[in-house]
N, C-alpha and C positions, 0 to 999 in steps of 0.2 A: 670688451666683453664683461659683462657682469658677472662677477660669484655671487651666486646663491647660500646661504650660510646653511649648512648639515639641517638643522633642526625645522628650519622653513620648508626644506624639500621634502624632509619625514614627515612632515605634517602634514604635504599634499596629496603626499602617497597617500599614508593612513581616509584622509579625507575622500579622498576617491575611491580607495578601496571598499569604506563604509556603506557610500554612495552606490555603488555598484552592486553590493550585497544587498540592501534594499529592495532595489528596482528587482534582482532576482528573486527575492523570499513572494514580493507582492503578485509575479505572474500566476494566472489562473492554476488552478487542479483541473486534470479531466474529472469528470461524473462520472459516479463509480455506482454500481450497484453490486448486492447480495449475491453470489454462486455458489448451489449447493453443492457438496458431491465434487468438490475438486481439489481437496485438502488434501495433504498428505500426514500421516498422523504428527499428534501434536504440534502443527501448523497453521491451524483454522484461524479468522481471526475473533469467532464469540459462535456461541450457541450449539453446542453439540448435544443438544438432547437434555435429558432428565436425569438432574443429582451434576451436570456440571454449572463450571460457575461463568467460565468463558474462553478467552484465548487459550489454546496453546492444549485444548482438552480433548480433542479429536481423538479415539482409541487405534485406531485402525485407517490406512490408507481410501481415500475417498468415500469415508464416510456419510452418508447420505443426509444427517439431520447439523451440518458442520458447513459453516460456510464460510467465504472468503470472498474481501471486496474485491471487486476486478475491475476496468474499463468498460463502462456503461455501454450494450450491445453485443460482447464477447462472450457472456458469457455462455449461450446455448451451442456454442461454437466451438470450446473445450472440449476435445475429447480425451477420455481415461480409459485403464484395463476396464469401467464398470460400468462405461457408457458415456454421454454428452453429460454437461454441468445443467445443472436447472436454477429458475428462479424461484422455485418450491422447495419445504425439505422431499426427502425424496425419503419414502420406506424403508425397511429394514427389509431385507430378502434374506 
């Protein structure tokens, strides 16, 4: 039986672990699109309207002019206390 010296084995480990973290970073993202109207306040992730700057500006729970990326085709599918999410901003009521 062969011994392996400590520092040769750390290094395969380390070397494979590297290896393996790779492969996972490079798998695809789903496609994501825009849903208005399904933020919860200060959750959105850009665009709440006029006089904000971006994320995290939502005032109020499903804000209609406030969107958030979701899984491309989900999102007319959301439902909230204030209705389905839209791919539009959605009025103020």
């Amino acid at each position: 039986m062969t011994i392996i010296p400590r520092t040769s084995l750390a290094a395969a480990l380390a070397l494979s672990l590297t290896a393996l973290g790779a492969s996972a970073a490079d798998a695809p993202k789903p496609a994501t699109e825009k849903c208005y109207g399904v933020s919860k306040a200060g959750h959105n992730d850009c665009a709440a309207g006029a006089g904000t700057s971006c994320a995290g500006t939502a005032t109020v729970d499903y804000q209609g002019d406030a969107w958030t990326l979701v899984e491309k085709g989900t999102c007319t599918k959301i439902k909230t206390p204030k209705g389905y999410g839209s791919l539009t901003p959605k009025e103020k009521k």
